[in-house]
N, C-alpha and C positions, 0 to 999 in steps of 0.2 A: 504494500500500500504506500501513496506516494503522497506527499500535501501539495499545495496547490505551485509554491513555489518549483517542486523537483517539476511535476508537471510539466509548466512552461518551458524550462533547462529544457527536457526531454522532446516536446514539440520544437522549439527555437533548434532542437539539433536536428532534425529532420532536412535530409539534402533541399536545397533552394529556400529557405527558408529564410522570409523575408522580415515575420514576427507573429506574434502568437497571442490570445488571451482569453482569460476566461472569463463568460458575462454572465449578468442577472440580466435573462429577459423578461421578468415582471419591470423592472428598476430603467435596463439600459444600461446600468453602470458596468465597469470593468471592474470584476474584484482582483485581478493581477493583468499586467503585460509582461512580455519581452520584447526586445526586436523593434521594429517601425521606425522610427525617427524619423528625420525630414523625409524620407521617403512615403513614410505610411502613418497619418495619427491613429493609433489604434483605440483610442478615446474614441475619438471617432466613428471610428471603424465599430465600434461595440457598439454605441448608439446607431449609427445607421443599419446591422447588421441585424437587431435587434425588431425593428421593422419589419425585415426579409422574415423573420421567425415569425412571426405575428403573422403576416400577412398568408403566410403558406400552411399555419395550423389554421388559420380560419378556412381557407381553400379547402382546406381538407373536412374540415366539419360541413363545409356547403355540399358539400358531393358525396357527402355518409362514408366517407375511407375510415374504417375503425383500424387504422395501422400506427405504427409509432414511425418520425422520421429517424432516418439514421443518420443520414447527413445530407446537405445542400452546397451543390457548387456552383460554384459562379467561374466562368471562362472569360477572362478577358485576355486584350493581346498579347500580353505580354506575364498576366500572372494565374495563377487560381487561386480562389478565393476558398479555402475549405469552412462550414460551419457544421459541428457533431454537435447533436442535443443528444445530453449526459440524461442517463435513464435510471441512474441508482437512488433508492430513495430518500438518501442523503443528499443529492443533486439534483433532484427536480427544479426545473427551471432555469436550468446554466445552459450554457452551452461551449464548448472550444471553438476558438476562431481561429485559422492558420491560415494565412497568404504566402505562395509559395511563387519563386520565378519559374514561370516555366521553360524556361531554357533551360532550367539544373533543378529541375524536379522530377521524381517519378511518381506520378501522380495514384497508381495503385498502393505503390510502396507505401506513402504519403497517408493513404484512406487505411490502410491496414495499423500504419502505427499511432494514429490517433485513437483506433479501437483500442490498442493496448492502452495506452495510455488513458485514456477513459477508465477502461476497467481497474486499473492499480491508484487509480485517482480517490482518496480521500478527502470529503471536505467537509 
């Protein structure tokens, strides 16, 4: 089991890894970052990302999906954008955000080790 800080470490080492965090999407707040800087506000990035969450659980109630998401990605040119809602019931309502280059990402690799990392995630 890991806390929220090794976490981050753990995602932030992930090949292409641009920066990482973990949010309350009741809130929007980031309860930790790593990574971002002038490249990326991940402040930001959690409050907007948080939206994306919102907007895709209500999607999912409009059309009766009784499924759980695992994760949400966002393709753009140059990054991807990974978001995993955390499903343990200590972490309802988090989720990991990780922005990866895609030039030096493997983007499977990438989805598999945020599962880990979820799973050994204590918060």
């Amino acid at each position: 089991m890991s806390n929220v800080e090794t976490a981050l470490k753990d995602a932030a080492s992930i090949d292409g890894a641009i920066g990482a965090a973990l949010v309350d999407y009741t809130s929007g707040m980031a309860l930790g970052t790593i990574g971002g800087g002038k490249e990326l506000d991940l402040n930001v990035a959690a409050a907007g990302n948080t939206d994306v969450v919102r907007a895709k659980v209500r999607a999912m109630e409009m059309l009766n999906i009784n499924e759980e998401i695992e994760d949400i990605l966002i393709t753009l040119g140059s990054q991807y954008h990974l978001i995993r809602l955390l499903k343990s019931r200590t972490s309802q309502g988090l989720f990991l955000y990780l922005a990866l280059s895609k030039d030096r990402a493997n983007l499977a690799m990438a989805r598999h080790r945020l599962k880990k990392i979820e799973a050994d995630l204590e918060v």
